[in-house]
C-alpha positions in Angstrom: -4.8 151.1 218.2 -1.5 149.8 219.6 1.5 149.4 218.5 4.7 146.7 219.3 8.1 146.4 218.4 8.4 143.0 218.3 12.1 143.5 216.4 14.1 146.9 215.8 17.7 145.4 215.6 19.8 146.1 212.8 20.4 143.3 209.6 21.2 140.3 212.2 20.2 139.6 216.1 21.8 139.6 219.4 21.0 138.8 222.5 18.7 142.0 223.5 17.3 142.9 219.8 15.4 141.0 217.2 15.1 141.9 213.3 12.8 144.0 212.3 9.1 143.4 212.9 6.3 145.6 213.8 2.8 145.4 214.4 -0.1 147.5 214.9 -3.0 146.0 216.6 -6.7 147.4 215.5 -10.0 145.8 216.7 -10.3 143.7 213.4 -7.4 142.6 212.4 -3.6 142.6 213.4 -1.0 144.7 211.0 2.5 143.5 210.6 4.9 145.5 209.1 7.9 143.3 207.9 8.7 140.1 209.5 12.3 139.7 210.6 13.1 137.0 213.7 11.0 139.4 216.0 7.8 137.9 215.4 9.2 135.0 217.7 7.7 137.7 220.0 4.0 137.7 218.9 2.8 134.9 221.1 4.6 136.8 224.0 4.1 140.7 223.3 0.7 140.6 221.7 -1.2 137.5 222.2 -0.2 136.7 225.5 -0.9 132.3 224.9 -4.5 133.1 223.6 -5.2 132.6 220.3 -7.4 135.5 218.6 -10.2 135.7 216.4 -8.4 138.4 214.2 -6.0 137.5 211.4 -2.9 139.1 210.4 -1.9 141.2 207.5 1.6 141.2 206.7 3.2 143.8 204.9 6.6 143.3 203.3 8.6 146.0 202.1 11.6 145.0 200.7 13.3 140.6 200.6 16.3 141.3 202.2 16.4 138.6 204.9 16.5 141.0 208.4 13.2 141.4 207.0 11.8 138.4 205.3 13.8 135.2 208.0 10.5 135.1 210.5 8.1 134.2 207.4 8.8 130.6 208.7 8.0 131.4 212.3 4.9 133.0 211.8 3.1 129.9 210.4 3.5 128.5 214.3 0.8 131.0 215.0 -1.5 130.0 211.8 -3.7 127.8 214.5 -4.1 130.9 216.9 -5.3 133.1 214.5 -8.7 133.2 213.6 -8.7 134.9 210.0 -5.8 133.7 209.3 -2.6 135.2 207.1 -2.8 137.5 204.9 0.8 138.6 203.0 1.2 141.7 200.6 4.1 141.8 198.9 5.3 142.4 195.0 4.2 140.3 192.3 6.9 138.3 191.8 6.9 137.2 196.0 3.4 136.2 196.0 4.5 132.5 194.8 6.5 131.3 197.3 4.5 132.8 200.0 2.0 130.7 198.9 4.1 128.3 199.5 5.1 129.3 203.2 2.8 126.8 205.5 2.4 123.7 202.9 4.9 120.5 204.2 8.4 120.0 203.5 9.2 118.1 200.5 10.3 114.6 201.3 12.4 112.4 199.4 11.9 108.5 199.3 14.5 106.1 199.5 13.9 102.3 198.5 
């Protein structure tokens, strides 16, 4: 098992420190504990350009934002990982992470 600190910085980010993000790295799967702007880091920390057979659980402990603002960076990585996301989170959350990868609404104009 390994584990990186992809964000250990307080409620906002500065130049040297991301939000908070962690995750441990087993042979099956990838475990991310909360998922502040320091996932930006995955690509670079833990899958060094490759993509990965494994899939990532993500655990989120609380919705304040230094821990919830990277849950639209991580679907960059949705093509790199093989199994794919997985979020656990309270009930009332699960919704709109549902909703997390699907398009942008769009308005039309005529």
């Amino acid at each position: 098992l390994f584990l990186h600190f992809l964000g250990t910085n307080g409620w906002f980010s500065t130049d040297n420190a991301r939000t908070v993000c962690a995750v441990i790295e087993t042979p099956s799967r990838y475990i991310m504990l909360d998922c502040g702007d320091g996932v930006s880091r995955l690509d670079d920390v833990v899958l060094h350009g490759r993509a990965d057979e494994r899939g990532v659980d993500l655990f989120l402990s609380h919705f304040h934002l230094d821990h919830t603002y990277g849950l639209h960076i991580i679907t960059r990585f949705a093509d790199k990982l093989g199994k794919g996301l997985r979020i656990f989170c309270q009930v009332w959350f699960q919704d709109f992470a549902q909703h997390l990868n699907s398009a942008p609404p769009t308005i039309e104009t005529t």
